[in-house]
PDB file with one MODEL, atoms N, CA, C and O in Angstrom:
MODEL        1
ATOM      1  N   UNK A   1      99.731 119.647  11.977  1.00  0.00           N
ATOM      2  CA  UNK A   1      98.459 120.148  12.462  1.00  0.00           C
ATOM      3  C   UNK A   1      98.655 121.564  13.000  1.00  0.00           C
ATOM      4  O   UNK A   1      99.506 121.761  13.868  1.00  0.00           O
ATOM      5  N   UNK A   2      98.007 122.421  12.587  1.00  0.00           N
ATOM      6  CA  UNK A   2      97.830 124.092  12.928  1.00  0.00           C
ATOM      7  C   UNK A   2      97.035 123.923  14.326  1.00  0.00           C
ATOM      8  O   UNK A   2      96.143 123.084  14.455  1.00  0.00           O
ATOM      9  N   UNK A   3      97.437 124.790  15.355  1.00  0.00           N
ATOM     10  CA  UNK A   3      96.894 124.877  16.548  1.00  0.00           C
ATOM     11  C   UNK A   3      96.686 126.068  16.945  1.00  0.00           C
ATOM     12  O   UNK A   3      96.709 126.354  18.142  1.00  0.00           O
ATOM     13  N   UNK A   4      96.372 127.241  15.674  1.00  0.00           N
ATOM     14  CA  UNK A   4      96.045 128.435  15.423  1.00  0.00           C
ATOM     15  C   UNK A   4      94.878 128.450  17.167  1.00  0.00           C
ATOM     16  O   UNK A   4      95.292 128.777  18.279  1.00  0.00           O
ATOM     17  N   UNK A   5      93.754 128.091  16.896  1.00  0.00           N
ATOM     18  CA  UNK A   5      93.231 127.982  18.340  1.00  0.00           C
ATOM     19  C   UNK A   5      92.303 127.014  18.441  1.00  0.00           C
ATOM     20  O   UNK A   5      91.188 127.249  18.905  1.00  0.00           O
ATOM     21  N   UNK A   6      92.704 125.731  17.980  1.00  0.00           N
ATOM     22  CA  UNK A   6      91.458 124.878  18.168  1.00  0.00           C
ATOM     23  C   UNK A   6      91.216 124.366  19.440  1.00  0.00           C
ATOM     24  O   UNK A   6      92.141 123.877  20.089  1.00  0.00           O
ATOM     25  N   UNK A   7      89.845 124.433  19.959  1.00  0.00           N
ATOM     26  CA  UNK A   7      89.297 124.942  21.379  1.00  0.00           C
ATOM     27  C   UNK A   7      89.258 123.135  21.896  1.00  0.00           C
ATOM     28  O   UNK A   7      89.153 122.857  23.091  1.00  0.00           O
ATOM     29  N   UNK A   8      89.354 122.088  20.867  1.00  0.00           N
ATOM     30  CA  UNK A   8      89.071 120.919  21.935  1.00  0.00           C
ATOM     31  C   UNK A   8      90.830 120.453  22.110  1.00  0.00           C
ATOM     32  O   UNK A   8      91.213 119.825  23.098  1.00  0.00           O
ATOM     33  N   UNK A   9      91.574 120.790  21.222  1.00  0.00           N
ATOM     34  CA  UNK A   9      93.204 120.809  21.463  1.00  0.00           C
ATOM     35  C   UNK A   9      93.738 121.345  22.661  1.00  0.00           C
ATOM     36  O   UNK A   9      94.609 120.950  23.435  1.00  0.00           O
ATOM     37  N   UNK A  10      92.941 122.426  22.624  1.00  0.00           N
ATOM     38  CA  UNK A  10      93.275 123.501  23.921  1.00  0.00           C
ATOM     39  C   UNK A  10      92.617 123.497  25.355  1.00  0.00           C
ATOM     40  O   UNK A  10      93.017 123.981  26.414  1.00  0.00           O
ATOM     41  N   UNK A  11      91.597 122.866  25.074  1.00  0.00           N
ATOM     42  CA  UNK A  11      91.058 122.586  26.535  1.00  0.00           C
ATOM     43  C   UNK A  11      91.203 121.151  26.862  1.00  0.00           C
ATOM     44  O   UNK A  11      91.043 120.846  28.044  1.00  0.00           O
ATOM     45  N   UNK A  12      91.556 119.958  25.773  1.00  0.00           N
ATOM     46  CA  UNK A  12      92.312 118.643  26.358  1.00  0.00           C
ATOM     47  C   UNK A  12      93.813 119.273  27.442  1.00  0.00           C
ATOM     48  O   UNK A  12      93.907 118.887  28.607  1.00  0.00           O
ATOM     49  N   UNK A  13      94.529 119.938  27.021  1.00  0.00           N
ATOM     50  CA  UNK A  13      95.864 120.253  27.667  1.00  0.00           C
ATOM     51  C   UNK A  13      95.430 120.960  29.266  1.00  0.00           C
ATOM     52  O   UNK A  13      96.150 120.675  30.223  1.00  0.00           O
ATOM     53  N   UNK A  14      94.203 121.898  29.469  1.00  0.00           N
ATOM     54  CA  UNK A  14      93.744 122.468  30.271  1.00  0.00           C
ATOM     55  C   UNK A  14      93.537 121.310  31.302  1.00  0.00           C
ATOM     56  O   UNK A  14      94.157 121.054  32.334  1.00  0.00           O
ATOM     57  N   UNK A  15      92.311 120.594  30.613  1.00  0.00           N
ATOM     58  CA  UNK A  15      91.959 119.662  31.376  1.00  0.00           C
ATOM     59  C   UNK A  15      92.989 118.686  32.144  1.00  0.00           C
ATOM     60  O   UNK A  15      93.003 118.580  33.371  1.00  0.00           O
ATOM     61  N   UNK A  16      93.740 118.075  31.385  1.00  0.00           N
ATOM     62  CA  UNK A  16      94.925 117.260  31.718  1.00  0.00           C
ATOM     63  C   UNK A  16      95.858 117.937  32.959  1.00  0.00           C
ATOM     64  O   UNK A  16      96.723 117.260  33.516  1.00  0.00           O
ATOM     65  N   UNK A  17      95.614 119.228  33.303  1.00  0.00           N
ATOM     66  CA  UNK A  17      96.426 119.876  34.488  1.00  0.00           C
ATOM     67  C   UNK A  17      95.329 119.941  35.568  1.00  0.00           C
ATOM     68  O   UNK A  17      95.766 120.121  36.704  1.00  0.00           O
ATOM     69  N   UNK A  18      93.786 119.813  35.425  1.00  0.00           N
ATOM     70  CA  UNK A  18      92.825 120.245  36.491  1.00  0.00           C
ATOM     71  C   UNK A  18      92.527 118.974  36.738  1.00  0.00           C
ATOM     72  O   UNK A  18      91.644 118.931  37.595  1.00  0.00           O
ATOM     73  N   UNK A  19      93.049 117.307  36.176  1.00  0.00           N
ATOM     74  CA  UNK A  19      92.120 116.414  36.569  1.00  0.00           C
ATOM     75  C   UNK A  19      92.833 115.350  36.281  1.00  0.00           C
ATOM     76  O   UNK A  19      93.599 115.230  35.325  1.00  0.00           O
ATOM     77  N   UNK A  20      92.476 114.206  37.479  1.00  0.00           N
ATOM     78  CA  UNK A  20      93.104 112.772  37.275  1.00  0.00           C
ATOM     79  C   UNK A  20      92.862 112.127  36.537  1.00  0.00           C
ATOM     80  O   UNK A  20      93.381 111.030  36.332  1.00  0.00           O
ATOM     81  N   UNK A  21      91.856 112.728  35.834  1.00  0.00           N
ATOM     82  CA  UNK A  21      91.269 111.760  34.404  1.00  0.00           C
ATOM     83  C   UNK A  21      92.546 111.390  33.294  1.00  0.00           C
ATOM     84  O   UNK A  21      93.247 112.316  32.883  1.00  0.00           O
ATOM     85  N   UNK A  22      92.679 110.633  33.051  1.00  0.00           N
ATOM     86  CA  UNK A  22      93.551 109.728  32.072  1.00  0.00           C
ATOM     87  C   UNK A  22      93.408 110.355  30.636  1.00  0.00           C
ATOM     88  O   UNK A  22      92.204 110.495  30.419  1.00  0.00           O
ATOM     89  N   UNK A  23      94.224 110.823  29.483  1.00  0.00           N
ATOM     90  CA  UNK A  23      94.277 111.082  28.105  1.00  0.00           C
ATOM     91  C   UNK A  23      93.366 110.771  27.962  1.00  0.00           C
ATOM     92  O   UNK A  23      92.379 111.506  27.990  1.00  0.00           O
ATOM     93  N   UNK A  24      93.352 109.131  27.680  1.00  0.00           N
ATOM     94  CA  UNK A  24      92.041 108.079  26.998  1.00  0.00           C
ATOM     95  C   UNK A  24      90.977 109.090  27.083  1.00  0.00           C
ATOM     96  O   UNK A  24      90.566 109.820  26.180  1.00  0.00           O
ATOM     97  N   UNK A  25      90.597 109.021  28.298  1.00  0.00           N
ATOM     98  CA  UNK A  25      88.957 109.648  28.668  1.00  0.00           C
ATOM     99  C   UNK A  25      89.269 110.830  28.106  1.00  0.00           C
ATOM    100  O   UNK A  25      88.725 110.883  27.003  1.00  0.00           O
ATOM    101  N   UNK A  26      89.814 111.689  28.313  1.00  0.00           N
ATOM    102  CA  UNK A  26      90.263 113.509  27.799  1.00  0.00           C
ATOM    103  C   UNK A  26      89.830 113.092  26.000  1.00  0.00           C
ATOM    104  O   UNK A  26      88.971 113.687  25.350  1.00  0.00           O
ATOM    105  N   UNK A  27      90.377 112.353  25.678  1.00  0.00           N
ATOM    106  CA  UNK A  27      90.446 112.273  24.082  1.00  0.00           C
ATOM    107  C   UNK A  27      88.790 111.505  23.405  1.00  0.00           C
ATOM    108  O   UNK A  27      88.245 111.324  22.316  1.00  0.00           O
ATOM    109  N   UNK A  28      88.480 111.208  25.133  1.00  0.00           N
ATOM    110  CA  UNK A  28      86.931 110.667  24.313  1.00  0.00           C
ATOM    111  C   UNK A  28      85.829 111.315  24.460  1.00  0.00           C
ATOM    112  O   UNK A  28      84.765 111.385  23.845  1.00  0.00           O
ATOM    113  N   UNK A  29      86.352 111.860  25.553  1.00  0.00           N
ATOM    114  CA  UNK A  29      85.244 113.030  25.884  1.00  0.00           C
ATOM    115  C   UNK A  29      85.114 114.802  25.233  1.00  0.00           C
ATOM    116  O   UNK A  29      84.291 115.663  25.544  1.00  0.00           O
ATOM    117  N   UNK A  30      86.276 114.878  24.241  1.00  0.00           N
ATOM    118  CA  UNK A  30      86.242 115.831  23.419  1.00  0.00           C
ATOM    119  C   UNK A  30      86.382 115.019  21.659  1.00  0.00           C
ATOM    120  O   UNK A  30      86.670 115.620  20.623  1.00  0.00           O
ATOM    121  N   UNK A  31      86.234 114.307  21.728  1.00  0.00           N
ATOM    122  CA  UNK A  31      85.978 113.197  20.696  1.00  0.00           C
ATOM    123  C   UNK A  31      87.503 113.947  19.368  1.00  0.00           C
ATOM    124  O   UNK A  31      87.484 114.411  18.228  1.00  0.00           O
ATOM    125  N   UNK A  32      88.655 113.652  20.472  1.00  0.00           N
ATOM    126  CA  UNK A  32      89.883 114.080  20.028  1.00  0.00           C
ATOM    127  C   UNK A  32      90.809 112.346  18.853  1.00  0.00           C
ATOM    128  O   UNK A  32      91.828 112.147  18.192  1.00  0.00           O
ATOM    129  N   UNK A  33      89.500 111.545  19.310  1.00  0.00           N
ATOM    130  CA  UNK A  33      90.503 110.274  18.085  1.00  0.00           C
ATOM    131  C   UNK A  33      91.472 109.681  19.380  1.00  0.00           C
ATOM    132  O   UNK A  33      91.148 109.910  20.546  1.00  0.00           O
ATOM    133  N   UNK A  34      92.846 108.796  18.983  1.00  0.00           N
ATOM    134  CA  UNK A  34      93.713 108.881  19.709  1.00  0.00           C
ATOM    135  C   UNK A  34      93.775 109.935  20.808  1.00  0.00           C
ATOM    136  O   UNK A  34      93.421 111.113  20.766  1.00  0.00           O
ATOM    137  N   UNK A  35      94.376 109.139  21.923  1.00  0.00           N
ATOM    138  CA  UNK A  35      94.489 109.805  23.492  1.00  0.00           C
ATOM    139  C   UNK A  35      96.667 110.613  23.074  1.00  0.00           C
ATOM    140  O   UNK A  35      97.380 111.362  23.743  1.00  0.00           O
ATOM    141  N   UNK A  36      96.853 110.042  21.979  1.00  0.00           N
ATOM    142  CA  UNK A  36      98.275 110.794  21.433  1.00  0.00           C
ATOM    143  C   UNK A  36      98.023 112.133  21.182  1.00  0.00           C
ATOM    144  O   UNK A  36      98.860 113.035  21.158  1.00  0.00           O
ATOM    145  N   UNK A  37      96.788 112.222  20.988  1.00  0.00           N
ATOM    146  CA  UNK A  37      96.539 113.756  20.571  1.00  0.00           C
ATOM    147  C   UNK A  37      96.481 114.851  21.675  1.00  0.00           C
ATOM    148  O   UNK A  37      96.703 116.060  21.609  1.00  0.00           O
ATOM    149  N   UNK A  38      96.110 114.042  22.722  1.00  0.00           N
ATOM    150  CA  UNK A  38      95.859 115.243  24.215  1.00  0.00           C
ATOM    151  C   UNK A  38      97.520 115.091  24.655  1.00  0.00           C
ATOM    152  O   UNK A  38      97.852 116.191  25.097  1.00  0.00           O
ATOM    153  N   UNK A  39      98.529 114.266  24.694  1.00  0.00           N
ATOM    154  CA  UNK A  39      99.870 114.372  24.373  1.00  0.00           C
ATOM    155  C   UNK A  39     100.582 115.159  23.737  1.00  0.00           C
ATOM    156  O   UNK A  39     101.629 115.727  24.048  1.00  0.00           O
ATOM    157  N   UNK A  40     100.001 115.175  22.867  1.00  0.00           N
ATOM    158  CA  UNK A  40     100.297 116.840  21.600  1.00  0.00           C
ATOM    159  C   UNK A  40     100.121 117.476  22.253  1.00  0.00           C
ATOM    160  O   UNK A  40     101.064 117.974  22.868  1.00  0.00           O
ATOM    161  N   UNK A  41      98.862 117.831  22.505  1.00  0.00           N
ATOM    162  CA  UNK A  41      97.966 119.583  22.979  1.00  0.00           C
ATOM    163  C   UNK A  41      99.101 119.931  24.237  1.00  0.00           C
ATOM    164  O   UNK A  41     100.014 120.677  23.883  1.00  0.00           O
ATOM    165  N   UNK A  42      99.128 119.479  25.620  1.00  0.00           N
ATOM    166  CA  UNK A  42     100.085 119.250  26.665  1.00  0.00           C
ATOM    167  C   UNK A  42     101.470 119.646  26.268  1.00  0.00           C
ATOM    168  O   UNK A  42     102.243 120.298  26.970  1.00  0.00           O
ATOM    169  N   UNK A  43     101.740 119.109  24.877  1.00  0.00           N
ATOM    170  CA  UNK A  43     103.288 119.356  24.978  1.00  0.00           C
ATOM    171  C   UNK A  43     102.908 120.488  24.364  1.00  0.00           C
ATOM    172  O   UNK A  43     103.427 121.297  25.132  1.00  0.00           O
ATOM    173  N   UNK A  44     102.235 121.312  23.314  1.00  0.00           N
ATOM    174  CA  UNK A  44     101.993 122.167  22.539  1.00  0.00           C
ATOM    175  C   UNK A  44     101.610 123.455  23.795  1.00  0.00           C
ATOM    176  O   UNK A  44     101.765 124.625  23.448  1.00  0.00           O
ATOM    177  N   UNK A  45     101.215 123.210  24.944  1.00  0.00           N
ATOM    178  CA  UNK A  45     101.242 124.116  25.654  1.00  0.00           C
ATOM    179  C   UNK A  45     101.796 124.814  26.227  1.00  0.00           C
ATOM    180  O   UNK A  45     101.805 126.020  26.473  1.00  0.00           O
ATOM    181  N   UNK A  46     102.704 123.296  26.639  1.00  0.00           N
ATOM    182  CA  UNK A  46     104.066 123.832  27.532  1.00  0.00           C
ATOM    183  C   UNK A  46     105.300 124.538  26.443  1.00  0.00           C
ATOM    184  O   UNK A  46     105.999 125.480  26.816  1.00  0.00           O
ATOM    185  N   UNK A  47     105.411 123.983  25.215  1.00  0.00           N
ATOM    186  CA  UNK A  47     106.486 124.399  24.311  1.00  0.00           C
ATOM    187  C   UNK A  47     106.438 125.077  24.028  1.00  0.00           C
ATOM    188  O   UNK A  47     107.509 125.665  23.881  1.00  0.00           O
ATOM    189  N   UNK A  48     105.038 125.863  23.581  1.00  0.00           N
ATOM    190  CA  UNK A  48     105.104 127.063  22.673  1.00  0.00           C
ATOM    191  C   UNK A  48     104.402 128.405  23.234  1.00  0.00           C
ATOM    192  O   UNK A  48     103.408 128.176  23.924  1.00  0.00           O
ATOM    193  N   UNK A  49     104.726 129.706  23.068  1.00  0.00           N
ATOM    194  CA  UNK A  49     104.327 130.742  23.337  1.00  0.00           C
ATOM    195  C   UNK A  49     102.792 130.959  23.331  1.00  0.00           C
ATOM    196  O   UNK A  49     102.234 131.353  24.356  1.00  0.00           O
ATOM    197  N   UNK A  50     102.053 130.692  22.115  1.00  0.00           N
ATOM    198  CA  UNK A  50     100.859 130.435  22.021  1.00  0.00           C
ATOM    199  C   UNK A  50     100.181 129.696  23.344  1.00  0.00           C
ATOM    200  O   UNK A  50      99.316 130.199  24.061  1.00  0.00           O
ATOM    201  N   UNK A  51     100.695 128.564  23.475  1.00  0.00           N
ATOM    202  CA  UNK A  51     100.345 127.956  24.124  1.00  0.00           C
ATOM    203  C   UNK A  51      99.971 127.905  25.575  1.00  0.00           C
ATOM    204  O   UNK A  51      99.004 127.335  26.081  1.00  0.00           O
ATOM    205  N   UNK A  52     100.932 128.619  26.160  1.00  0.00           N
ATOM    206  CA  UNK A  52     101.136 129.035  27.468  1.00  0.00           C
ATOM    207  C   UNK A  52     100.616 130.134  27.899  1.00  0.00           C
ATOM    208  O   UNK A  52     100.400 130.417  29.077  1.00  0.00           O
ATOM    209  N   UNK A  53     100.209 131.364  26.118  1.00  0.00           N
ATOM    210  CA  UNK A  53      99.666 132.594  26.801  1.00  0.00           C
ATOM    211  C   UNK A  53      98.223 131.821  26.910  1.00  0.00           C
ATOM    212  O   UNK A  53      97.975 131.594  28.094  1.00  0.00           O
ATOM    213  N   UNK A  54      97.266 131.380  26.083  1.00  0.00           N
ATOM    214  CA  UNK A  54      95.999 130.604  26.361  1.00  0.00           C
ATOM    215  C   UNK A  54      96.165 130.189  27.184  1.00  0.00           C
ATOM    216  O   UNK A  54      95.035 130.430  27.608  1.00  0.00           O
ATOM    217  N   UNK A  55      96.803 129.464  28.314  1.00  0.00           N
ATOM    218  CA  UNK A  55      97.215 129.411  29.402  1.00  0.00           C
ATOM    219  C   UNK A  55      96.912 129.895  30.789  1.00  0.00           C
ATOM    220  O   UNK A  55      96.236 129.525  31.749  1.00  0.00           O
ATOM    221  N   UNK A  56      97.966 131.201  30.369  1.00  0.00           N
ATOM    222  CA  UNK A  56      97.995 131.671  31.819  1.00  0.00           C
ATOM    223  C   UNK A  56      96.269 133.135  31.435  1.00  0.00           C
ATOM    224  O   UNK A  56      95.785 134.087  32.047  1.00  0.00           O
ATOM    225  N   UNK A  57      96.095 132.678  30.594  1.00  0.00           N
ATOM    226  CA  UNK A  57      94.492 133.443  30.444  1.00  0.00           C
ATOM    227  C   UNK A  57      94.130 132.725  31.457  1.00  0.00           C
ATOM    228  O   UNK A  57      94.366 133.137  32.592  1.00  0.00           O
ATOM    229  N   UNK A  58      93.464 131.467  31.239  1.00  0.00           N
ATOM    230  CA  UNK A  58      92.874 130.625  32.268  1.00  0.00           C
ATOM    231  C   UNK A  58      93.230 130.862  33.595  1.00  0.00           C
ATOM    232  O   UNK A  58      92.387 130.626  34.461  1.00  0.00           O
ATOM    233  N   UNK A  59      94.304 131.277  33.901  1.00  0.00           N
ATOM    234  CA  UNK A  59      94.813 130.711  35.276  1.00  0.00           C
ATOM    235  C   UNK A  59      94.197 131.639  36.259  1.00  0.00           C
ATOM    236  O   UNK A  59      94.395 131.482  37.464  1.00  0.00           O
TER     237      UNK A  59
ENDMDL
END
């Protein structure tokens, strides 16, 4: 999966740092399929350059 910038990939991982809300809900409320996928986005944030500069934009 390319994570060039897809915005519900990228704001599941966001979300998952601003809120006690659980994957599950993160993955249903951006209608992400599997809650494995906001697992991806999270690790895809922290691992990769991309990831972290979308990131520290936010911050």
């Amino acid at each position: 999966m390319s994570h060039d910038f897809n915005y519900p990939f990228f704001l599941a991982a966001w979300m998952s740092a601003q809120t006690l809300v659980g994957t599950e809900r993160i993955a249903e409320m951006l209608h992400m399929g599997h809650r494995s996928n906001v697992s991806a986005a999270k690790k895809w944030v922290r691992e990769t350059k991309q990831g972290s500069k979308w990131l520290r934009k936010l911050a």
